[in-house]
KESEMI-473288 format. One record per residue (C-alpha): residue number from 1; residue in three letters; z, y, x. Coordinates in steps of 0.2 Angstrom, whole numbers, plus 5000, padded with zeros to 4 digits. Each point is the difference from the previous one (the first is absolute). Layout:
BEGIN
nr->NUM&rest->ALA&up->Z&north->Y&east->X
...
This chain:
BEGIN
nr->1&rest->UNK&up->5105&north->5010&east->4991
nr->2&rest->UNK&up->4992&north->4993&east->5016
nr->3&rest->UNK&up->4988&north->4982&east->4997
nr->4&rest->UNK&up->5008&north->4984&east->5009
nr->5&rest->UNK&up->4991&north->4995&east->5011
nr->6&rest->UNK&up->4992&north->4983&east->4996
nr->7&rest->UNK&up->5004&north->4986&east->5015
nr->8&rest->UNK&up->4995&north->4985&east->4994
nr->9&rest->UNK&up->4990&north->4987&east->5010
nr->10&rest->UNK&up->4984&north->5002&east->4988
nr->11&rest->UNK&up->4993&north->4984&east->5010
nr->12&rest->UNK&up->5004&north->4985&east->4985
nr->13&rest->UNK&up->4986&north->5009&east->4991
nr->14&rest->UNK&up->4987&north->4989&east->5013
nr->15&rest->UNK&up->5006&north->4985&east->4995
nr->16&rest->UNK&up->5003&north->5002&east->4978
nr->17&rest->UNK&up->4993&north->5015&east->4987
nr->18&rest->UNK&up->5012&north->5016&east->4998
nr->19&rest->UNK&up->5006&north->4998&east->4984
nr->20&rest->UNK&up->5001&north->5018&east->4997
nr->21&rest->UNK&up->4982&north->5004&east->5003
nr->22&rest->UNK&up->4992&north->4983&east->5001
nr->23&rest->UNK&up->4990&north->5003&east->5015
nr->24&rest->UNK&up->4997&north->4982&east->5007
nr->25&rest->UNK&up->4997&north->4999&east->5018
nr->26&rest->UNK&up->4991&north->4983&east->5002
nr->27&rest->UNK&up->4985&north->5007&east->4990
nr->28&rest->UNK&up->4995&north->5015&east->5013
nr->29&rest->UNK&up->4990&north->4994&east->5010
nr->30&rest->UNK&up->4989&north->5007&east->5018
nr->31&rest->UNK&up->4984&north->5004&east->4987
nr->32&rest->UNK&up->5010&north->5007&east->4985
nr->33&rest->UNK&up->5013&north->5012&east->5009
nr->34&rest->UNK&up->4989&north->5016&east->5004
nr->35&rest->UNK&up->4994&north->4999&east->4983
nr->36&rest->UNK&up->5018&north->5000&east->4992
nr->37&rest->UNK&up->5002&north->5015&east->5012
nr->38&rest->UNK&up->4986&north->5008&east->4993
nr->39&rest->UNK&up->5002&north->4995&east->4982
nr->40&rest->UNK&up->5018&north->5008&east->5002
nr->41&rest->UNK&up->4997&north->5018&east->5006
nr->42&rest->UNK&up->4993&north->5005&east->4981
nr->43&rest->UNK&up->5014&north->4996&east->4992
nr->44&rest->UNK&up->5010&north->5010&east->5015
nr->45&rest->UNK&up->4990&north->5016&east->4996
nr->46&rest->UNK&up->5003&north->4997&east->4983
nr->47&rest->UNK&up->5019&north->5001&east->5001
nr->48&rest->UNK&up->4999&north->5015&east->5011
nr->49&rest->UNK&up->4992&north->5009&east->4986
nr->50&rest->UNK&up->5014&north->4998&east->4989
nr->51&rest->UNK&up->5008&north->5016&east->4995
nr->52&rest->UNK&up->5017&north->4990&east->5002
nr->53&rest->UNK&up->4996&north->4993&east->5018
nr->54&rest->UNK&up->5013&north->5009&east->5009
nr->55&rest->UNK&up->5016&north->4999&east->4988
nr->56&rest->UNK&up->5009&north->4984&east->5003
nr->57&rest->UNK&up->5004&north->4989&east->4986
nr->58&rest->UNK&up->5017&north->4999&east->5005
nr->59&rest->UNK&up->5013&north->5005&east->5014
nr->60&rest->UNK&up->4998&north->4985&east->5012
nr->61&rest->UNK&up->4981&north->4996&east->4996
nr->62&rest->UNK&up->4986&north->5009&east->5012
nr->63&rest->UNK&up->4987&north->5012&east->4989
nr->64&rest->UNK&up->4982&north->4992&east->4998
nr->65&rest->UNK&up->4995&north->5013&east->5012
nr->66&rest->UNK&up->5014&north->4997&east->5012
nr->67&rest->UNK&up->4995&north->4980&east->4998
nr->68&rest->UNK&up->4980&north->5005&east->5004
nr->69&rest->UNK&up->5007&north->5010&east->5015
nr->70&rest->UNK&up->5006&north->4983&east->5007
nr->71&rest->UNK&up->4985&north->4991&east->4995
nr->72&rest->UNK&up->4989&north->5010&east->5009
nr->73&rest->UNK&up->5011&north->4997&east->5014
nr->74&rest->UNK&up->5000&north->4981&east->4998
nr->75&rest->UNK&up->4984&north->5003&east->5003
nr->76&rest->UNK&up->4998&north->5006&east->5014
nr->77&rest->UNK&up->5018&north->4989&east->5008
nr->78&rest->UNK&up->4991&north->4987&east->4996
nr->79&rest->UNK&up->4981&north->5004&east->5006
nr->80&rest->UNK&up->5011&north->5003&east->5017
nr->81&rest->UNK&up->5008&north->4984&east->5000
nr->82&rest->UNK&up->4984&north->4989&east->4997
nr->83&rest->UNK&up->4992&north->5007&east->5012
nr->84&rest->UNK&up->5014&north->4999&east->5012
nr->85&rest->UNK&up->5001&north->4980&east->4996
nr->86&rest->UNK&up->4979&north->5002&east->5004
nr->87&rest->UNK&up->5001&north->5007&east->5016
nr->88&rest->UNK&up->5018&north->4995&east->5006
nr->89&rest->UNK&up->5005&north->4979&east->5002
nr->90&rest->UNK&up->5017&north->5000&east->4991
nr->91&rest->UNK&up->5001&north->5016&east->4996
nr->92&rest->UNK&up->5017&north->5007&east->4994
nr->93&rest->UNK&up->5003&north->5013&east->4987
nr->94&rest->UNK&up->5013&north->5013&east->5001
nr->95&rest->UNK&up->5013&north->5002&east->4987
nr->96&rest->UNK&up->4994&north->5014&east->4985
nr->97&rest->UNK&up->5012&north->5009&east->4991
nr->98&rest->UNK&up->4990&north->5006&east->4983
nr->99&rest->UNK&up->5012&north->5008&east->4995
nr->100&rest->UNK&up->5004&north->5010&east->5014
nr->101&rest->UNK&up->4980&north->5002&east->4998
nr->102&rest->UNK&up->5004&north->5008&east->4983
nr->103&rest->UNK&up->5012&north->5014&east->5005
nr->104&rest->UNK&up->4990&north->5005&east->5015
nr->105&rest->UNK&up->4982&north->5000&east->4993
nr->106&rest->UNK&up->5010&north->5008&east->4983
nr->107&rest->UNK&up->4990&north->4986&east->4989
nr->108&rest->UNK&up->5009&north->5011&east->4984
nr->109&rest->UNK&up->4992&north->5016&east->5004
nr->110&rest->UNK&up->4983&north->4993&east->5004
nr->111&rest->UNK&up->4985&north->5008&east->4992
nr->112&rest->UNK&up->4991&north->4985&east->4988
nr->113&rest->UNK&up->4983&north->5006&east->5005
nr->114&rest->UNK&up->5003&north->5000&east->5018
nr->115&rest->UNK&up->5007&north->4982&east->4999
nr->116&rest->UNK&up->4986&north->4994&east->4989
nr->117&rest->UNK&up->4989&north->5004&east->5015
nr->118&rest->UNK&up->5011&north->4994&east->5013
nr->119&rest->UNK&up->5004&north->4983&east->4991
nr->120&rest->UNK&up->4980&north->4995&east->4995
nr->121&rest->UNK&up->4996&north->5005&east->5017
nr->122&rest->UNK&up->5013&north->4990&east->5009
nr->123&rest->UNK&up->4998&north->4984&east->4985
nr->124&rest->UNK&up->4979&north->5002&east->5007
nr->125&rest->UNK&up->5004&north->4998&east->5018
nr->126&rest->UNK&up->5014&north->4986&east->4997
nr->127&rest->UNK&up->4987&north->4990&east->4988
nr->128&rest->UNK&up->4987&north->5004&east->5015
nr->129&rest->UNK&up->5011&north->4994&east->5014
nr->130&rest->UNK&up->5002&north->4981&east->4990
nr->131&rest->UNK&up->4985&north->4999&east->4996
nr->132&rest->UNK&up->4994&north->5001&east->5019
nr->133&rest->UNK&up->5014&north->4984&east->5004
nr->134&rest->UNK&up->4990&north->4986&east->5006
nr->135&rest->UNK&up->5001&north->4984&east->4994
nr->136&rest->UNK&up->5009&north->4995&east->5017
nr->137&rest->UNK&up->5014&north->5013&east->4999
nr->138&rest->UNK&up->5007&north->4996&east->4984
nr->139&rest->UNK&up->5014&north->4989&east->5008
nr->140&rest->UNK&up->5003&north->5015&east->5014
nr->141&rest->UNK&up->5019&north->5002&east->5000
nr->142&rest->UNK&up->5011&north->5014&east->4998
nr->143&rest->UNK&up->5020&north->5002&east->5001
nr->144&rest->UNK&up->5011&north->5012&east->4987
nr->145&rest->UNK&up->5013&north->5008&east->5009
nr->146&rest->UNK&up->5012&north->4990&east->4992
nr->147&rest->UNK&up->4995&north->4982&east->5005
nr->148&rest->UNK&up->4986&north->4996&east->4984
nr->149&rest->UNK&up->4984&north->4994&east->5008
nr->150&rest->UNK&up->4982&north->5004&east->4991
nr->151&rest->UNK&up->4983&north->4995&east->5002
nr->152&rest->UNK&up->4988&north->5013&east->4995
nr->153&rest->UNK&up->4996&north->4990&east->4985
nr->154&rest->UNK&up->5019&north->4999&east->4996
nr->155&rest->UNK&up->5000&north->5019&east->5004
nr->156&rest->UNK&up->4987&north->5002&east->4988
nr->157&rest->UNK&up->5009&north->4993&east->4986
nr->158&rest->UNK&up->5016&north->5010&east->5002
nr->159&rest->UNK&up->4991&north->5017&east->5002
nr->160&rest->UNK&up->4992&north->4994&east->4984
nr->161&rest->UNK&up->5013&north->4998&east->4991
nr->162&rest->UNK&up->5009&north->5016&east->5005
nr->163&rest->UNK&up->4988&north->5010&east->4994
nr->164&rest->UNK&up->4996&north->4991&east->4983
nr->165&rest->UNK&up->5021&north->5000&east->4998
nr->166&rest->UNK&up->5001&north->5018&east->5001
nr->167&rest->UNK&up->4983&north->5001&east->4987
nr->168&rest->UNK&up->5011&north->4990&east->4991
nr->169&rest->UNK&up->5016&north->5013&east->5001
nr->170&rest->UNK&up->4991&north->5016&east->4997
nr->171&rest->UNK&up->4990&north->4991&east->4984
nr->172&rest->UNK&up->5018&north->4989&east->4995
């Protein structure tokens, strides 16, 4: 049976703690969040080494590896999208379909070492790319194709907590 794809607005989590995996946005802030990046990527590598990664616990719930395939793309989505809101004065994101994402890229049939590789290196360069953000650019703006406006601080805080929430899923 196929996953359903997930098409909630994610966005509330900026303004009160997810209740599932009690990420609270208000506490990330510019100095902490490439650390939490980094601090992150061990515990990634450590569920790709899980002789279990790649069966899913049930019939609509993505596999631990096929939730680090997306991670690592999170990664890199969003390393794109701060830069955009760097170099470009109300930049405008285009619509990502992850789960289109995941049939394409085959997230089920990836190889767990590969992936380990691919989602540490992406996580270094993401962590790299916030911690360059000036002071200045912090309030830079950006626009998600459907209408919700972020900061790169606010973007910070919801990459954050995509990221820890799917830690959350793989370890729940």
């Amino acid at each position: 049976m196929p996953i359903v794809p997930d098409e909630k607005d994610w966005t509330w989590v900026l303004t009160r703690p997810c209740p599932e995996c009690s990420f609270d946005a208000s506490t990330a802030t510019p100095s902490t969040v490439p650390g939490t990046i980094e601090n992150m990527l061990p515990r990634w590598r450590a569920v790709l080494r899980r002789p279990d990664a790649a069966e899913r616990p049930d019939d609509h719930t993505w596999s631990a590896l096929e939730y680090a395939c997306h991670v690592r793309d999170v990664f890199s989505l969003f390393d794109q999208r701060l830069n955009l809101m760097l170099e470009t004065d109300d930049a405008r994101f285009e619509n990502w379909d992850q789960d289109r994402t995941a049939i394409e890229k085959d997230y089920a049939n990836a190889d767990p070492a590969v992936v380990s590789a691919e989602l540490t290196a992406e996580g270094k360069q993401v962590a790299e790319s916030f911690a360059g953000v000036r002071e200045s650019e912090w309030g830079r703006k950006g626009l998600r194709s459907n209408g919700s406006e972020f900061t790169v601080l606010t973007l910070a805080r919801y990459f954050l907590h995509d990221v820890i929430h799917h830690l959350h899923d793989v370890d729940g």
